[in-house]
C-alpha positions as CSV (number, residue, x, y, z in Angstrom):
1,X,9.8,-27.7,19.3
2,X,8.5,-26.7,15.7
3,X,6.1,-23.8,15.5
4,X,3.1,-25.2,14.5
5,X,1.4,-23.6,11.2
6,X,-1.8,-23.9,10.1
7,X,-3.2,-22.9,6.7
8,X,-6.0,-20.7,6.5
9,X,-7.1,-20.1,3.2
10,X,-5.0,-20.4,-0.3
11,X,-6.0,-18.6,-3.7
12,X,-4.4,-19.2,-6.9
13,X,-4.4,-16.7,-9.5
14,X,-2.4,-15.8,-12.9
15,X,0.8,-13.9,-10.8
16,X,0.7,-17.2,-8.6
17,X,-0.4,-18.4,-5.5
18,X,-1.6,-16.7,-2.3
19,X,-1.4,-18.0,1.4
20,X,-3.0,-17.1,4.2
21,X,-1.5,-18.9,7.3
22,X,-2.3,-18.6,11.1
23,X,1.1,-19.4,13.3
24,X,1.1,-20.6,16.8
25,X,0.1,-17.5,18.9
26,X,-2.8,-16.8,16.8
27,X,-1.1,-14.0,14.7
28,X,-2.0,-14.3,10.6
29,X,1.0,-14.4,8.3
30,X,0.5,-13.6,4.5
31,X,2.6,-14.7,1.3
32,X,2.7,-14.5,-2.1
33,X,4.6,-17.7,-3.7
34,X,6.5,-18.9,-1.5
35,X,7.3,-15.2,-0.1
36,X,6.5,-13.5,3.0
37,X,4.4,-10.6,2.3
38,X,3.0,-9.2,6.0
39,X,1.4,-10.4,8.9
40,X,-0.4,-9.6,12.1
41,X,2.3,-8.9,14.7
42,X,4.3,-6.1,13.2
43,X,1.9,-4.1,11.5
44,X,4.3,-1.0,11.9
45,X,4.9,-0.7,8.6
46,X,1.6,-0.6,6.9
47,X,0.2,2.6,9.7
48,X,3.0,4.5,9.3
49,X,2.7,4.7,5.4
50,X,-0.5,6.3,6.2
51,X,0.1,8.3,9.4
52,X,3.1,9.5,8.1
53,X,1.9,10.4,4.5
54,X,-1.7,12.2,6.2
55,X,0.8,14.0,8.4
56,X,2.5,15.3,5.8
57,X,-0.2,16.5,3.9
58,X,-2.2,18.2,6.6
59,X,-6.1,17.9,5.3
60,X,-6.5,15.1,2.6
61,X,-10.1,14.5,2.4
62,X,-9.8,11.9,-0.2
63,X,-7.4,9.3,-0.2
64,X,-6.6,6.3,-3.0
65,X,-4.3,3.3,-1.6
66,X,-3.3,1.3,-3.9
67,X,-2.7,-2.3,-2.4
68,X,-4.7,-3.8,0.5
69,X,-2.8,-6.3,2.4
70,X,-3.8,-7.2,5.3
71,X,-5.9,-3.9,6.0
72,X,-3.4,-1.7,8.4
73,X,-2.7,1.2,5.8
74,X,-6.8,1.5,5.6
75,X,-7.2,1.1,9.4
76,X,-4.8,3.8,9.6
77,X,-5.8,5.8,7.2
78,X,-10.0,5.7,8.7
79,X,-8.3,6.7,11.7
80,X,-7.8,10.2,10.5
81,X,-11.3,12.3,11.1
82,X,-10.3,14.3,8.0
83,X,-10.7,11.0,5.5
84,X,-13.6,11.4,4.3
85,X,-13.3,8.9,1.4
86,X,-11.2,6.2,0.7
87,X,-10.9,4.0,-2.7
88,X,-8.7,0.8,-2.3
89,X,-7.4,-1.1,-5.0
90,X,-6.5,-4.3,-4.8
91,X,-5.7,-6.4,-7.7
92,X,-6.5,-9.9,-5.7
93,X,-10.3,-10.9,-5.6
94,X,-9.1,-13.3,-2.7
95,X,-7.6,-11.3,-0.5
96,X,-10.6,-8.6,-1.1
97,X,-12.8,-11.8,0.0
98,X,-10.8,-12.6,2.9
99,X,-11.2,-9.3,4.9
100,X,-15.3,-9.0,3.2
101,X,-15.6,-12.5,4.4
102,X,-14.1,-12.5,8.4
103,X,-11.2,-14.6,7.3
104,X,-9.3,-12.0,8.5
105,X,-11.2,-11.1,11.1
106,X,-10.8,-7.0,11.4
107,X,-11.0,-7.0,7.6
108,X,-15.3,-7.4,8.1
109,X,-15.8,-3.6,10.2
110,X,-13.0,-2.0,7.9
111,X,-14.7,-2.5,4.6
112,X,-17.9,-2.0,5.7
113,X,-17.3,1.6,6.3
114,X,-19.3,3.8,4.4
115,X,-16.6,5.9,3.7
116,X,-14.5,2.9,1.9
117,X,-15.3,1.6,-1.7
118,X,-12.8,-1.4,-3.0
119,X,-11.9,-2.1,-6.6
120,X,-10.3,-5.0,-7.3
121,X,-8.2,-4.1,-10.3
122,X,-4.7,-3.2,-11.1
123,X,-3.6,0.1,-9.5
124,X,-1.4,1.0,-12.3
125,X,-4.7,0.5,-14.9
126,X,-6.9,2.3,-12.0
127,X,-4.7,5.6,-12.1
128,X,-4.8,5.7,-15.8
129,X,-8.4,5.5,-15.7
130,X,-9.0,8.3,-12.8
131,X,-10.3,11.8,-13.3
132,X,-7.5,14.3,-13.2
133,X,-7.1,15.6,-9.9
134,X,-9.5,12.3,-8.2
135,X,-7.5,12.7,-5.2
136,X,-6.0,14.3,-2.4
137,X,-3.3,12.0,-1.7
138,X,-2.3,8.4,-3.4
139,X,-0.2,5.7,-1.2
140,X,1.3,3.0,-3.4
141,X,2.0,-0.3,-1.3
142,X,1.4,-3.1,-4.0
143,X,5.3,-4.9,-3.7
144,X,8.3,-4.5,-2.0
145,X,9.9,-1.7,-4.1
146,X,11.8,-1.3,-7.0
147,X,14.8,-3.5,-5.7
148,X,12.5,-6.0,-4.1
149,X,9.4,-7.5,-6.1
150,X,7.6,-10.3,-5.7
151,X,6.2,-9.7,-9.0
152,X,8.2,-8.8,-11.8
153,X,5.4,-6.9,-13.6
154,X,5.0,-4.9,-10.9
155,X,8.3,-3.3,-11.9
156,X,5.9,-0.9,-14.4
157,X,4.3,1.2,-11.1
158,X,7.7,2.2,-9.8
159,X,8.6,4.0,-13.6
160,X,7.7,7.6,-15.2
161,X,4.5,6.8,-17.2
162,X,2.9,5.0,-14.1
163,X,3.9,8.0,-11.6
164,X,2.7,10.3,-14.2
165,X,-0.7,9.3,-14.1
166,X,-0.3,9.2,-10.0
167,X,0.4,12.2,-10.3
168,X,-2.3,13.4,-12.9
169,X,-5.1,12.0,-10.9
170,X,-4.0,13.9,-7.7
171,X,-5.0,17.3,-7.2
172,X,-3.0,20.4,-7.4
173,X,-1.4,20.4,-3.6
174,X,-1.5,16.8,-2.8
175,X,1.6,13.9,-2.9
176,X,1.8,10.9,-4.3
177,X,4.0,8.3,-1.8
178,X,5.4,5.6,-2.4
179,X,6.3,2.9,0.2
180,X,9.5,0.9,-0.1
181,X,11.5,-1.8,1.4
182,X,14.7,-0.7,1.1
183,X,16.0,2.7,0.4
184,X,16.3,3.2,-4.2
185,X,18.0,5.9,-5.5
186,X,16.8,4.8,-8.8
187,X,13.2,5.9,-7.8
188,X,14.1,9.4,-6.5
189,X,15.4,10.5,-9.6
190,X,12.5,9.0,-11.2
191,X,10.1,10.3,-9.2
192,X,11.9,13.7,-9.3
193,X,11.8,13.9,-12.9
194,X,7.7,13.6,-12.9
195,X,7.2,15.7,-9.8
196,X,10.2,18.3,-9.6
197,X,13.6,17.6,-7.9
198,X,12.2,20.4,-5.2
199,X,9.1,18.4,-4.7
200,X,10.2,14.6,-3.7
201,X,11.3,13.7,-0.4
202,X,12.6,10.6,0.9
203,X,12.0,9.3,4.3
204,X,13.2,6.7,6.6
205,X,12.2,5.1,9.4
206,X,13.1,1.7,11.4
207,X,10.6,-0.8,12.7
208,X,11.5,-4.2,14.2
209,X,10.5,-7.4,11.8
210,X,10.5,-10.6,13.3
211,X,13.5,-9.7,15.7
212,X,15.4,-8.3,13.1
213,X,16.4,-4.3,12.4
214,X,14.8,-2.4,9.2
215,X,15.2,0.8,7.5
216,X,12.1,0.7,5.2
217,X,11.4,4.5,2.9
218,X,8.7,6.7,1.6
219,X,9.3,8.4,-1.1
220,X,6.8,11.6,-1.8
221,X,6.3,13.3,-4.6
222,X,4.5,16.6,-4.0
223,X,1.9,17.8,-6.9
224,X,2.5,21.6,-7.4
225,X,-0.6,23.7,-6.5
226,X,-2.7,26.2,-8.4
């Protein structure tokens, strides 16, 4: 028997179109053209980017994320008592609305605590525009990677200039990590030539995705302190 899919909400904007799609046993499935993005069931991923990243760090008060999804990287990241703010940027306005809105229906309570604010812009334009030294830590989920994109111009976030200003608008002991799908040697070297080949790490881990086996990385660049 086919699954049955139903649509939830759709958004069209100039990188394409967005889908929001709730499958048979109730679980929410998001793409972007055509292209699955996330969904509901394994939300492994997303947390760990966070728990991992706050881990690492040891006491970031203030925290930028830069891509929303479905909400999991926030949820994880509010989960840490020692967050005391958290700027999102998201460069869809619908998928903002969706989790404002209930459409997602856990996206309502996480955006409307008062330690979150959400600015729908691009992340890359957002960074440029921070104070030096805005933040204690900045987590870059907006695509699937280097190797991986589901939109080309996001290609820009994953080079020097972009990871400078990461890096500029974090303070003086805080990293700068960036999530992705497969492991890209490309972006160590990149990101060791802005941060210091001593101060980027790369780190696996393996989550299950839709019965299938994956290696997904972090790659951390560490901003030198005073």
């Amino acid at each position: 028997m086919m699954a049955h899919v139903e649509e939830v909400a759709r958004s069209q904007s100039d990188r394409g179109e967005l889908v929001l799609r709730r499958l048979d046993d109730g679980s929410l499935e998001l793409r972007a053209n055509g292209v699955f993005v996330m969904d509901t069931v394994e939300t492994t991923t997303e947390r760990e980017l966070a728990t991992r990243a706050l881990a690492l760090h040891g006491n970031a008060a203030s925290v930028l994320i830069g891509g929303l999804g479905l909400g999991f990287t926030l949820a994880a990241t509010l989960a840490d008592p020692r967050v005391a703010e958290v700027n999102v940027v998201e460069i869809e306005p619908a998928l903002v609305g969706w989790l404002r809105d209930g459409t997602v229906p856990h996206g309502r309570a996480l955006l409307a605590d008062p330690r979150v604010t959400v600015s729908v812009a691009d992340v890359a334009r957002a960074l440029a525009e921070a104070p030096p030294s805005a933040y204690d830590l900045v987590l870059l989920d907006v695509d699937n990677g280097p190797g991986y994109l589901v939109h080309d111009a996001n290609a820009d976030l994953y080079r020097a200039p972009a990871l400078e200003e990461a890096r500029r608008a974090t303070r003086p002991g805080g990293m700068v990590v960036v999530w992705s799908a497969a492991e890209s040697p490309e972006l160590e070297e990149t990101m060791a030539g802005v941060f210091g080949r001593w101060r980027t790490d790369a780190v696996s881990y393996d989550v299950d995705l839709q019965g299938r086996a994956e290696t997904y990385w972090l790659y951390v660049g560490h901003v030198a302190g005073v």
